[in-house]
C-alpha positions as a Markdown table, in Angstrom:
| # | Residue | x | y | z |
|---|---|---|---|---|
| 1 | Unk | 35.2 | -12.4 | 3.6 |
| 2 | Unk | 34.6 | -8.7 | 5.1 |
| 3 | Unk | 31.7 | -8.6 | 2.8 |
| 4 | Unk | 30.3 | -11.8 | 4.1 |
| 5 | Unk | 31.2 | -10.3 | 7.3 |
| 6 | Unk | 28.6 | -7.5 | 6.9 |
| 7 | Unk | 26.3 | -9.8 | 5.0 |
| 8 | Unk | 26.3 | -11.5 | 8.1 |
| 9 | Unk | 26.0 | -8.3 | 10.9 |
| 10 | Unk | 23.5 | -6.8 | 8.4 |
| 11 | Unk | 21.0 | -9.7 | 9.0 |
| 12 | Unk | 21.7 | -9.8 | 13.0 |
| 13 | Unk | 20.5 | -6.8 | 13.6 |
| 14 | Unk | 17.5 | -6.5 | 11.6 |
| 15 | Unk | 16.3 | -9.8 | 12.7 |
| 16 | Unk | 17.6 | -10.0 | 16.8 |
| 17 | Unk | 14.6 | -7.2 | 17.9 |
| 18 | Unk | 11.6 | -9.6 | 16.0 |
| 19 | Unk | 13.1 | -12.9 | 16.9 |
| 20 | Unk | 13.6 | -12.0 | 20.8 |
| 21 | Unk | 10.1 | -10.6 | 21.0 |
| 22 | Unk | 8.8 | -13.9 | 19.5 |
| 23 | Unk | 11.1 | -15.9 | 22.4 |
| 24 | Unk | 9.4 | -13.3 | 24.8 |
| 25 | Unk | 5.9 | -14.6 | 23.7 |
| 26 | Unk | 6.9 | -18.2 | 24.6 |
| 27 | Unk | 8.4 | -17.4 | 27.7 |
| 28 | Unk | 4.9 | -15.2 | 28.9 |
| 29 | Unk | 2.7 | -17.7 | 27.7 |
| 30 | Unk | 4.2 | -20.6 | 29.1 |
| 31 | Unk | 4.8 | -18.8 | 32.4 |
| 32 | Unk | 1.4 | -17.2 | 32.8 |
| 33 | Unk | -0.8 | -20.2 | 31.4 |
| 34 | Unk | 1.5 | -22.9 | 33.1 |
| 35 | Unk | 0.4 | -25.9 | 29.8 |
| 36 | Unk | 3.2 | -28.0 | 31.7 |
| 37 | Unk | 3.5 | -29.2 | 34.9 |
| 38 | Unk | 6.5 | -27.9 | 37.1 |
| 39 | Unk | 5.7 | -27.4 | 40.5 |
| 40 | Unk | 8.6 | -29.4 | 41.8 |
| 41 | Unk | 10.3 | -26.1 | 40.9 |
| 42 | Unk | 10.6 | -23.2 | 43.5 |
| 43 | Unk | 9.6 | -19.8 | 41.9 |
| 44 | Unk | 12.9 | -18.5 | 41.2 |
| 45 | Unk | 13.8 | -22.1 | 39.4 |
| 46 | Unk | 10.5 | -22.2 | 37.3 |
| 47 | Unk | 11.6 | -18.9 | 36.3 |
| 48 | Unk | 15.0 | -20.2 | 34.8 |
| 49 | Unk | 13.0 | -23.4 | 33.8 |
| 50 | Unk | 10.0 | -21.5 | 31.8 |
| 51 | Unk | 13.2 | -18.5 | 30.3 |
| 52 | Unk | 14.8 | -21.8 | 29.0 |
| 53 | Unk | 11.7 | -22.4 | 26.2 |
| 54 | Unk | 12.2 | -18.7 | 25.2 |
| 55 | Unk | 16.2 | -19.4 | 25.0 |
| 56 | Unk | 15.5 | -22.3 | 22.8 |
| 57 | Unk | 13.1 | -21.0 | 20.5 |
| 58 | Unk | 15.3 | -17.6 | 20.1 |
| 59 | Unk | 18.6 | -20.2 | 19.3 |
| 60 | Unk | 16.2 | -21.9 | 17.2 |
| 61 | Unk | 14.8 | -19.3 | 14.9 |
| 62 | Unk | 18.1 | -17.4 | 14.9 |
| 63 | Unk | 20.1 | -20.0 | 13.5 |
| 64 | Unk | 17.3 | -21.3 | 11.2 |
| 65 | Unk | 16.4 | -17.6 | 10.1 |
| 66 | Unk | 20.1 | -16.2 | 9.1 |
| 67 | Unk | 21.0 | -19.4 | 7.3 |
| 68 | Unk | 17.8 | -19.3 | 5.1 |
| 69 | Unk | 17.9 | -15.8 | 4.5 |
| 70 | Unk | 21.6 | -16.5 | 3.6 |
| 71 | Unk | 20.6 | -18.7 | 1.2 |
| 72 | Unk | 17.7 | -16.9 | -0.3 |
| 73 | Unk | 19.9 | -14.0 | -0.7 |
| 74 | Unk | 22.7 | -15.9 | -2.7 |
| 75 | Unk | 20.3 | -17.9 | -4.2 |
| 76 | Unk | 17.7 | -14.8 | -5.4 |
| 77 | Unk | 17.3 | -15.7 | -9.0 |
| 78 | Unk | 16.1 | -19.2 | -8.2 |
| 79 | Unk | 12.1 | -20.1 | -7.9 |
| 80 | Unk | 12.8 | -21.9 | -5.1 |
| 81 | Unk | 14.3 | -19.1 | -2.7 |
| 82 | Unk | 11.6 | -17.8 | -1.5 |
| 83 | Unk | 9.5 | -21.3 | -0.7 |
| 84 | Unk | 12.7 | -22.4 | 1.0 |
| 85 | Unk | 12.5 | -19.2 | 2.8 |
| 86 | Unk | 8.8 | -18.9 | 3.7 |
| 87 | Unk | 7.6 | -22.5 | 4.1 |
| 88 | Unk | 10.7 | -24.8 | 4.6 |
| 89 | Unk | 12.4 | -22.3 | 7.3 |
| 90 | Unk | 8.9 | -22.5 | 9.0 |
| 91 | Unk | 8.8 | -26.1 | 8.7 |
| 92 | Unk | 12.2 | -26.8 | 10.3 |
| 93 | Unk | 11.4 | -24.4 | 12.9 |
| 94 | Unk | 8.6 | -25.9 | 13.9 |
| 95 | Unk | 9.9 | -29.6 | 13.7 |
| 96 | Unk | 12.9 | -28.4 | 15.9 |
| 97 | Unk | 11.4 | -26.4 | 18.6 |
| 98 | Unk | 8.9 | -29.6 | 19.1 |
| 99 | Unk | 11.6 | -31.9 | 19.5 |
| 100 | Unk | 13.9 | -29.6 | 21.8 |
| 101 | Unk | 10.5 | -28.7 | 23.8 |
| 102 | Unk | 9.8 | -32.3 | 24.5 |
| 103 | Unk | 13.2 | -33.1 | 25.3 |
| 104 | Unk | 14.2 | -30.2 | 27.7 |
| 105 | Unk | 10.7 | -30.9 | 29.1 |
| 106 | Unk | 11.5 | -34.6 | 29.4 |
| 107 | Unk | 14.9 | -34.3 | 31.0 |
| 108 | Unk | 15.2 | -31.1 | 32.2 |
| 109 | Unk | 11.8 | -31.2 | 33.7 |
| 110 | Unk | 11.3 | -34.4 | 34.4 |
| 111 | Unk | 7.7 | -34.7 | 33.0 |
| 112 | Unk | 6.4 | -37.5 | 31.6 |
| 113 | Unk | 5.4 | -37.3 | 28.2 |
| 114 | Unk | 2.2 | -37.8 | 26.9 |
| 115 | Unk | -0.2 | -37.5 | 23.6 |
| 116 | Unk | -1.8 | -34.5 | 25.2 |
| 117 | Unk | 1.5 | -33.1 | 26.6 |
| 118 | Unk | 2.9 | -33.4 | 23.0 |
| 119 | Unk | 0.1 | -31.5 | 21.2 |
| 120 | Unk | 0.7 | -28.9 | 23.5 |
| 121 | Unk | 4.2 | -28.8 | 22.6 |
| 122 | Unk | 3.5 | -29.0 | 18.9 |
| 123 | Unk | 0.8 | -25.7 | 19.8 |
| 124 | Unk | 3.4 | -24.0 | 20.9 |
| 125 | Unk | 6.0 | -24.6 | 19.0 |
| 126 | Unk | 3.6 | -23.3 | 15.7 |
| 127 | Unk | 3.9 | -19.7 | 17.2 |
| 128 | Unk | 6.9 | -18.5 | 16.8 |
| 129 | Unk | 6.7 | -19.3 | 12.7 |
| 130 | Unk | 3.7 | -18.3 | 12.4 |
| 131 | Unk | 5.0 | -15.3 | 13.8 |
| 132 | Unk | 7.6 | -15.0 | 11.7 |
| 133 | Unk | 5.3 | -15.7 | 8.7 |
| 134 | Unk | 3.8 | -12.5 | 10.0 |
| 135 | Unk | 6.1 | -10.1 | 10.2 |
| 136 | Unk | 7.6 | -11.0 | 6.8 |
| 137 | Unk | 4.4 | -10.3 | 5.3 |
| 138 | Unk | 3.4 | -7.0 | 6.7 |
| 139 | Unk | 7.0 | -6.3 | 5.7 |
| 140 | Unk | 6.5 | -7.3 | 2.2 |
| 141 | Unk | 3.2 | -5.6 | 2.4 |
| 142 | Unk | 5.4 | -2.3 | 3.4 |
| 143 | Unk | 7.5 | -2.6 | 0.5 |
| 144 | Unk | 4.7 | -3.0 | -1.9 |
| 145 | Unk | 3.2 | -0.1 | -0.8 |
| 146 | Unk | 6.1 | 1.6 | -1.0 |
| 147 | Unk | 6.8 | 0.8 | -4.5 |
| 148 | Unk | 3.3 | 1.5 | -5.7 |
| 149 | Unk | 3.6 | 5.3 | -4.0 |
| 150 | Unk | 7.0 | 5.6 | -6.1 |
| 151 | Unk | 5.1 | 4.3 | -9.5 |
| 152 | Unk | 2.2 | 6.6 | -8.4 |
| 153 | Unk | 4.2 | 9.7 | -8.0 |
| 154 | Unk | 6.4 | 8.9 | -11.4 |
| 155 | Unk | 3.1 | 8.0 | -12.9 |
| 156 | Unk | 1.9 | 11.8 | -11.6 |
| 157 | Unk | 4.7 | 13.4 | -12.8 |
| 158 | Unk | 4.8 | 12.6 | -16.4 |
| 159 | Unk | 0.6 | 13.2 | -16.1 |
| 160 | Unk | 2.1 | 16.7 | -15.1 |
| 161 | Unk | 4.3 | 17.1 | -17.8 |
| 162 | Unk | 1.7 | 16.0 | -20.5 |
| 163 | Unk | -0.9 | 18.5 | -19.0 |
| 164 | Unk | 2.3 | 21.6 | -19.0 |
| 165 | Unk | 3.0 | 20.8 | -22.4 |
| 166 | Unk | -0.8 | 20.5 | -23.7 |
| 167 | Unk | -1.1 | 24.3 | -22.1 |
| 168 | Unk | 0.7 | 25.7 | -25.1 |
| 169 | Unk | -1.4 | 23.7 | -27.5 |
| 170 | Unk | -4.5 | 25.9 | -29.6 |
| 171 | Unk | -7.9 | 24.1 | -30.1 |
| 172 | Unk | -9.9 | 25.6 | -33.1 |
| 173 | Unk | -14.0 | 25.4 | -31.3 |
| 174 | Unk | -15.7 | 25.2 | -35.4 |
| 175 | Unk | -19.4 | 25.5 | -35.1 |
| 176 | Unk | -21.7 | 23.0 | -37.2 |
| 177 | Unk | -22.2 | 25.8 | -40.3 |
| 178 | Unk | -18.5 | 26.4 | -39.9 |
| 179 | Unk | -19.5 | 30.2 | -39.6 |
| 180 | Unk | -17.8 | 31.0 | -36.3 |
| 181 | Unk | -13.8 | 29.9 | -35.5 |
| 182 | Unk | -13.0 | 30.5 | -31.6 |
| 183 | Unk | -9.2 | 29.6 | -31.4 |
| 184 | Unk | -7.7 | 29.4 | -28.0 |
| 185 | Unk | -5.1 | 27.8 | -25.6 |
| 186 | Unk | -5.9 | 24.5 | -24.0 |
| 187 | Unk | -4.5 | 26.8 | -21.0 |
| 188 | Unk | -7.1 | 29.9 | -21.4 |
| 189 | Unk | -10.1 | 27.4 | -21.2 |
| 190 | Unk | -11.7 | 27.4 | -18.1 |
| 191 | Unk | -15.2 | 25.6 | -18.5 |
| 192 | Unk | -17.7 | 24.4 | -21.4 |
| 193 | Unk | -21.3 | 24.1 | -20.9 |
| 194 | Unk | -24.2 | 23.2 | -23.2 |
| 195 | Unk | -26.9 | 25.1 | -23.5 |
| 196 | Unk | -29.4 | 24.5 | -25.3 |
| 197 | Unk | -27.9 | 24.3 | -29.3 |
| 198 | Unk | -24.7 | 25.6 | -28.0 |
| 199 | Unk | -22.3 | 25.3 | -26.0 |
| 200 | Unk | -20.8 | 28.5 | -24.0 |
| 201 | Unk | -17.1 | 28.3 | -23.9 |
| 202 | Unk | -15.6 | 30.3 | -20.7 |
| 203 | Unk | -12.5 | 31.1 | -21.1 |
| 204 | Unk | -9.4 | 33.7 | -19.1 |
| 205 | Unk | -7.4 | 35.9 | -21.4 |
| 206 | Unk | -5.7 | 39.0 | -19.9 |
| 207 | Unk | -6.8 | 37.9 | -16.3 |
| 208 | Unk | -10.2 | 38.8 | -17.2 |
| 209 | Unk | -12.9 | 35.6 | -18.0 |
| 210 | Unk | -14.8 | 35.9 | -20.9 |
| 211 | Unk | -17.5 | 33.9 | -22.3 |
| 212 | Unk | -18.2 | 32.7 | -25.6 |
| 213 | Unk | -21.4 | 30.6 | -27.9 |
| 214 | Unk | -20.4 | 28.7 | -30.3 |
| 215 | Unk | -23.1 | 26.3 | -32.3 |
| 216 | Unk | -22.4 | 23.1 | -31.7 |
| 217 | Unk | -23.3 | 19.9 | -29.3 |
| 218 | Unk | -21.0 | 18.9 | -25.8 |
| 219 | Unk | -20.7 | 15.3 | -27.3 |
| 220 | Unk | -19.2 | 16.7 | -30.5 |
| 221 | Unk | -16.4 | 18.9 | -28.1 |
| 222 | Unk | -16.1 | 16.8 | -26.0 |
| 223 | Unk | -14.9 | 14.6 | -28.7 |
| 224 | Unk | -12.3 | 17.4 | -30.0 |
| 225 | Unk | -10.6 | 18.0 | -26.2 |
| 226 | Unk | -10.6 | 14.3 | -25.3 |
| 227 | Unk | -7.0 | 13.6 | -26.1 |
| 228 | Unk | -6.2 | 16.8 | -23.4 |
| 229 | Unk | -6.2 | 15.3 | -20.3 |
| 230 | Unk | -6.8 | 18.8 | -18.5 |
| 231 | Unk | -10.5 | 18.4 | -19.8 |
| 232 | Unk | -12.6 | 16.4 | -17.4 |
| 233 | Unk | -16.5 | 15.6 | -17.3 |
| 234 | Unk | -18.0 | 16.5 | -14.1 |
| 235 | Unk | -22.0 | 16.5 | -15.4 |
| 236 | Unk | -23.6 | 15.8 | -18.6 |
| 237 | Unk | -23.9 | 19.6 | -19.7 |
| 238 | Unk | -20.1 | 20.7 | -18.7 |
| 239 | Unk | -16.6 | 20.3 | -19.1 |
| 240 | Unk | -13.8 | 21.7 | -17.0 |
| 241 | Unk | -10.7 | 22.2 | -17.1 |
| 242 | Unk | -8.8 | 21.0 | -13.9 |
| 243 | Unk | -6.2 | 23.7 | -13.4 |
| 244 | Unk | -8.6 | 25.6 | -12.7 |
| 245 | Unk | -10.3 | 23.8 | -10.2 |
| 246 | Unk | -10.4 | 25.4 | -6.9 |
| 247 | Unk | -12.3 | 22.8 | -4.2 |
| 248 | Unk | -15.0 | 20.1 | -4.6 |
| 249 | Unk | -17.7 | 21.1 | -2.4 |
| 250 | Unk | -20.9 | 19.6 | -0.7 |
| 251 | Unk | -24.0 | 19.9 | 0.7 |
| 252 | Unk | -27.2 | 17.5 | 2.1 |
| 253 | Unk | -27.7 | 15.9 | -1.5 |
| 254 | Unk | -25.1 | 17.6 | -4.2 |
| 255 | Unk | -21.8 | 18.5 | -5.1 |
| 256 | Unk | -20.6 | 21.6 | -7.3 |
| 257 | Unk | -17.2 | 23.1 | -7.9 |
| 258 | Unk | -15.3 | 26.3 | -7.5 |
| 259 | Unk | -13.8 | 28.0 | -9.6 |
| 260 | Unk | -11.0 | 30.2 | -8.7 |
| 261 | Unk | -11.3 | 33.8 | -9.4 |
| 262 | Unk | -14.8 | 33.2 | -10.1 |
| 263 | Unk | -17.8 | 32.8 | -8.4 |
| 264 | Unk | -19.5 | 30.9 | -10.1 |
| 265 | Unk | -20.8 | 26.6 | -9.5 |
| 266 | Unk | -20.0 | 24.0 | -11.6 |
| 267 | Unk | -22.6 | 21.4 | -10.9 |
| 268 | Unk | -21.3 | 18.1 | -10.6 |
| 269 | Unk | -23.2 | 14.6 | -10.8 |
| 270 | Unk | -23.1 | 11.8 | -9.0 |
| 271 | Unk | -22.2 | 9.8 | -12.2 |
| 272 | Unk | -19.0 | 11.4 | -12.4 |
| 273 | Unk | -17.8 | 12.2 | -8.8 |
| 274 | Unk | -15.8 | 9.6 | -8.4 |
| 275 | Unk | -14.0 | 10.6 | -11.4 |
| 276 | Unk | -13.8 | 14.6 | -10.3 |
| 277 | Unk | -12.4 | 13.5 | -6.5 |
| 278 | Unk | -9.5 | 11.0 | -8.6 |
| 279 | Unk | -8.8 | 14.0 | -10.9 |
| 280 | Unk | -8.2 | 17.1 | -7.9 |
């Protein structure tokens, strides 16, 4: 029972501040655009009159709004929760506030009730689910995007630990006659660029950068550091590694890299930007 209890509390308070705001809504509108006629009433009783539309709907969606999310909440594993929830709450709601409109209209305010007066009613009475449909989805919306930034950074994190533990790893750079080996660490590579029949691998050992040519195409190591995701293409004659990526830079018509600890630009093309800004 105490759990109910707080069941109960729990869904008071987080739905009292939306479904008194929506009950505020009615009341403005109704006052300020006057779609009934109550001029029998002296100001201070139209007051009381119009606040009685806003007392309704609040009573109305209350009621309607904890018992559903009751419910949905005990009934969470079943397909039908959540239309229950979404489109047979708003339903009722709707159906409800028309009839209690027209009849505290009718005899309360002792209009006479007509087609037109009626479609006004039913007008009305489609705002405050609507409303409601609202909020629930920007609050759904919320939580998605909550979830996706959790998934995103857990996603980032094991990407981190895959890149830490490719560090350590040694790539053997063979050239095509197999006459030259350059071994290094995945983590002392800095850059790879072709040119012409080779490609000139720089590289940081003993905080110092040092360059090396080895003969042999990009396409053919590219092909040997593709399963290190460190390595990313940033134009079609270079390579970089990412750690050691300093900013993205820009000018009129092009972009380039920095390096840091080194002055030099690493052209990058508008091919593979979009690829270089998801990578830094």
């Amino acid at each position: 029972m105490n759990s109910r209890s707080n069941q109960f509390i729990r869904l008071l308070n987080e739905n009292l501040r939306l479904l008194s705001g929506i009950s505020l809504g009615v009341f403005f509108f109704i006052l300020i655009f006057q779609p009934f006629n109550v001029d029998r009433f002296d100001f201070n009783d139209k007051l009381l009159f119009v606040a009685g539309f806003g007392a309704i709907a609040l009573l109305i969606m209350f009621f309607v709004r904890i018992i559903f999310s009751l419910i949905a909440k005990n009934q969470s594993d079943s397909p039908n929760a959540a239309f229950m929830n979404i489109y047979l709450g708003g339903f009722i709601i709707l159906a409800l506030n028309s009839v209690a409109f027209a009849f505290y209209l009718r005899y309360v305010g002792s209009a006479e009730l007509s087609f037109y007066i009626v479609f006004k009613i039913v007008l009305i009475s489609l705002f405050p689910p609507l409303a409601l449909r609202l909020s629930d989805a920007n609050k759904e919306l919320k939580e998605q995007i909550v979830s996706l930034m959790s998934e995103r950074k857990q996603i980032r994190t094991q990407i981190e630990k895959i890149e830490e533990d490719n560090q350590n790893k040694t790539i053997e750079f063979i050239s095509e006659n197999k006459a030259e080996i350059l071994t290094l660490h995945v983590a002392e590579i800095v850059f790879i660029r072709s040119a012409d029949n080779y490609v000139e691998i720089t590289y940081k050992r003993d905080d110092n950068f040092k360059k090396s040519l080895i003969r042999n195409t990009l396409r053919n190591i590219e092909l040997q550091v593709k399963e290190y995701s460190n390595f990313i293409r940033c134009h079609r004659i270079c390579l970089v590694n990412k750690s050691y990526i300093e900013k993205l830079n820009r000018n009129y018509n092009s972009h380039w890299i920095t390096i840091r600890g080194l002055r030099e630009k690493i052209p990058v093309s508008r091919q593979f930007l979009l690829k270089v800004k998801e990578s830094i």
